[in-house]
C-alpha positions in Angstrom: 0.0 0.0 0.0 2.5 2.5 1.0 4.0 1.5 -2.7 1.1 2.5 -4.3 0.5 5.4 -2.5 4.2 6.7 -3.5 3.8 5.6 -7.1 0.6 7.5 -7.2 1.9 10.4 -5.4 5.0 10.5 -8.1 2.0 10.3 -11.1 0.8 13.2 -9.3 3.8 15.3 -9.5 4.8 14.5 -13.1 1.5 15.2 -13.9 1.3 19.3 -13.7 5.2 18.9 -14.4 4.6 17.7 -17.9 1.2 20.2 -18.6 3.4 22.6 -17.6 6.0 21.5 -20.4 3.6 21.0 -22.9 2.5 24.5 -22.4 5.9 26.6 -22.1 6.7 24.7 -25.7 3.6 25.9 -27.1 4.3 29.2 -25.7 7.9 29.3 -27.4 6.7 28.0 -30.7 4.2 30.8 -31.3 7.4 33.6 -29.7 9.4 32.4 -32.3 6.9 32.2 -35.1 6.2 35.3 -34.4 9.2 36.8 -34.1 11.6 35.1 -36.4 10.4 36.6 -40.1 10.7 34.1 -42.6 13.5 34.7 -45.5 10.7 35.3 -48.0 9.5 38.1 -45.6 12.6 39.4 -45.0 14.2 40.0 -48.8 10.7 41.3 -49.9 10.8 44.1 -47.0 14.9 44.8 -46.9 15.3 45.0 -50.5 18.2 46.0 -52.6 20.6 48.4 -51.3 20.7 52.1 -53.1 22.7 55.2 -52.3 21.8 58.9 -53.0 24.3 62.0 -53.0 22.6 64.6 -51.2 24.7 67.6 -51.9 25.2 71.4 -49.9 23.2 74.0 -51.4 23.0 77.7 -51.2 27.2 78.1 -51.6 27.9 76.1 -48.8 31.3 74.0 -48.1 32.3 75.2 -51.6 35.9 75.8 -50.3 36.1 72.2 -48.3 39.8 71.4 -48.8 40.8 68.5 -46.3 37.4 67.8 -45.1 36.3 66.0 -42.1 32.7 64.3 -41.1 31.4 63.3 -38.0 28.1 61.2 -37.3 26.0 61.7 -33.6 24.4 58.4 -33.2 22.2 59.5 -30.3 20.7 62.1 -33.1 21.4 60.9 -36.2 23.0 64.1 -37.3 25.7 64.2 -39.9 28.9 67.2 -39.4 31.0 67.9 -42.3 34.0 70.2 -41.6 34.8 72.5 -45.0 37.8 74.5 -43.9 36.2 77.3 -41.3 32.6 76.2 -41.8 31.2 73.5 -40.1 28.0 72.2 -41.6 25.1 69.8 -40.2 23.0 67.8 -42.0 20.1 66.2 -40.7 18.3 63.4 -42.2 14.5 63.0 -42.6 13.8 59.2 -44.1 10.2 59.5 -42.7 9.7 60.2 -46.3 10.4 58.3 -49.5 13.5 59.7 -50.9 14.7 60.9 -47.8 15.7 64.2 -47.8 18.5 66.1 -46.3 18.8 69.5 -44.9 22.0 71.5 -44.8 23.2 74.2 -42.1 25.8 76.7 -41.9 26.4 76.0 -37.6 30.1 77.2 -37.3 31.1 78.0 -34.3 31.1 82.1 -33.6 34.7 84.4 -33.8 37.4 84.5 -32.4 37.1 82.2 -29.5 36.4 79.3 -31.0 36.9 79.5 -35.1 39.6 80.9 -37.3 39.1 83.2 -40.1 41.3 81.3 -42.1 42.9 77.8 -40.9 46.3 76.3 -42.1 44.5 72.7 -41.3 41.0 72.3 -40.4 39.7 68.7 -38.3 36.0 67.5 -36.6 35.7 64.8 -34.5 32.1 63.8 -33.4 32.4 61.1 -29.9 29.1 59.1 -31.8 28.7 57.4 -28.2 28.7 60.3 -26.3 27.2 62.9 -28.9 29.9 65.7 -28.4 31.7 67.4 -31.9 34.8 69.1 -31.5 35.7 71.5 -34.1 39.6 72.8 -34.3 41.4 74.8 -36.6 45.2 74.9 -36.5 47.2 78.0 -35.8 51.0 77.0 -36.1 52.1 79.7 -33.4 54.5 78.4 -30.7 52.0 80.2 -27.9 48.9 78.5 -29.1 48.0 75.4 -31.4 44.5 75.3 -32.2 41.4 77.3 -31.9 39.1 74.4 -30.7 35.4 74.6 -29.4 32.7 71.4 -28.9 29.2 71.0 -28.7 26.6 68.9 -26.5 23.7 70.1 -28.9 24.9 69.4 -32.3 26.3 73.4 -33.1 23.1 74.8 -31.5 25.8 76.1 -28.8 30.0 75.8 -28.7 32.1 75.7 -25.4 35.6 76.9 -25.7 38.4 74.1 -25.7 42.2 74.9 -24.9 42.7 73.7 -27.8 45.6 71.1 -27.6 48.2 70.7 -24.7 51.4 72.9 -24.0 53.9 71.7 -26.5 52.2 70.4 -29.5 53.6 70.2 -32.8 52.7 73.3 -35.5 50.6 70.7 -38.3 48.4 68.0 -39.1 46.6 68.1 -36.0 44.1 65.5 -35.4 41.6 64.9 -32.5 39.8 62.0 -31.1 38.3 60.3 -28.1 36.6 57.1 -26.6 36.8 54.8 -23.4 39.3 55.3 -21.0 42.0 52.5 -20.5 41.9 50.3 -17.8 44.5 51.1 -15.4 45.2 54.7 -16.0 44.0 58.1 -14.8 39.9 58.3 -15.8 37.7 61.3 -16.0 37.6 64.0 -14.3 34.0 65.0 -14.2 31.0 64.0 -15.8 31.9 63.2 -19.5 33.4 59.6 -19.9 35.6 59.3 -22.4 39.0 60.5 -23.0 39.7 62.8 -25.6 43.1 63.0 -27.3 44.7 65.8 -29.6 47.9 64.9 -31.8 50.3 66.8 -33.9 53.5 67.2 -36.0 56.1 69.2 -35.6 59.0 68.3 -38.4 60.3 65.1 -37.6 58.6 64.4 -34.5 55.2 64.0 -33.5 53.4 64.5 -29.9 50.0 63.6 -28.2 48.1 64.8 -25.0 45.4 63.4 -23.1 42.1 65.2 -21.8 40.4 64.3 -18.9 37.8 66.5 -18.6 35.9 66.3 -22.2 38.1 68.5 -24.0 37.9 71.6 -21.8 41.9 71.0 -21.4 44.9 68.9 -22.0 48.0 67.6 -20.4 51.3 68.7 -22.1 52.0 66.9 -25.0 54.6 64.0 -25.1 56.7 62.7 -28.1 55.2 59.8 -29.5 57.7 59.0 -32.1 60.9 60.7 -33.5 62.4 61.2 -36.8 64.9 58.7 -35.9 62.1 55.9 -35.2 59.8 56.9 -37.6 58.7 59.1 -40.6 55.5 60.2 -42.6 52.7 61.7 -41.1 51.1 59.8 -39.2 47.3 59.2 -38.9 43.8 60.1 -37.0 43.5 59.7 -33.8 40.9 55.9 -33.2 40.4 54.8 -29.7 39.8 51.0 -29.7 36.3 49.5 -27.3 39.2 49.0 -24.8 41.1 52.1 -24.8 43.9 51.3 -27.1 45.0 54.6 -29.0 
């Protein structure tokens, strides 16, 4: 008896166990199918891929020797850097060709802009949102005229520009995570932001901390003697690597 009353007790338990299996693989089944588009569904709605050229009207980047372009992700604005004027573009593909509209959102003279610029550079953080804009003065007192925005150009916070000791061209600017280890930010924005430079045969970088607002001197990061060429943009790797 007391083997009977077991074996039924055990019936018992399996018995809610497995309606209860039953039901979560009937619940999965219809997640999935409808979830998971089939391939059919899928070619018919992606379609081919096509590209458009949506160029500035209205004279503007007409003189856009070296040009630089930045992309905010959290907005989905577009920044295009033609010598002093930097130009937004923003996207509308609500409509069917998209359309794209084109602003003149330089930042204002002198603080934060040239009126002519022996190199011109943008860098947009597309994590964070924040453009910087720079163009180079080759003066030994200072090296760039830089400014950056939070708002995509609607306003432009003055920037020191580069650290004490930078080279005189081919300036570059760029940012991303911190590396592990080192000296982090000071303040609220994240990421690091780095400005780089030549200066004849050599070449230096230095290291923000606070978003750009200012820099630690710059240090050599090659010599003519270990290197030569100009060397590249500033890219931050996901785990800091410059």
């Amino acid at each position: 008896m007391a083997s009977q009353s077991s074996h039924s007790a055990s019936r018992a338990k399996r018995g809610p166990l497995v309606l209860r299996l039953i039901r979560w693989m009937m619940i999965s089944n219809l997640l999935v199918g409808h979830f998971v588009p089939s391939e059919a569904a899928y070619a018919q709605a992606s379609g081919s891929p096509t590209y458009a050229s949506y160029p500035a009207l209205n004279g503007l980047g007409t003189n856009g020797g070296e040009p630089s372009i930045g992309v905010n992700w959290k907005s989905g604005r577009v920044f295009v850097q033609a010598a002093t004027q930097t130009l937004r573009v923003t996207f509308n593909d609500a409509v069917s060709p998209a359309t794209a509209t084109w602003e003149n959102r330089s930042a204002a003279l002198p603080q934060c802009t040239a009126a002519t610029t022996f190199d011109p550079i943008l860098f947009t953080d597309h994590t964070t949102g924040r453009t910087f804009e720079s163009q180079l003065l080759p003066t030994p007192a200072l090296t760039s005229l830089t400014c950056f925005t939070d708002s995509d150009a609607d306003n432009w916070t003055p920037s020191e520009g580069g650290g004490i000791g930078s080279g005189i061209d081919h300036q570059t600017l760029g940012g991303g995570p911190f590396a592990p280890g080192l000296v982090g930010p000071i303040g609220a924005y994240p990421d690091a932001v780095y400005y780089c430079s030549q200066d004849v045969g050599a070449a230096f970088c230095s290291a923000s901390h606070d978003g750009g607002v200012t820099f630690s001197p710059a240090m050599p990061i090659y010599t003519a003697a270990s290197c030569s060429g100009l060397h590249g943009h500033v890219k931050v790797a996901p785990d800091g690597t410059v």
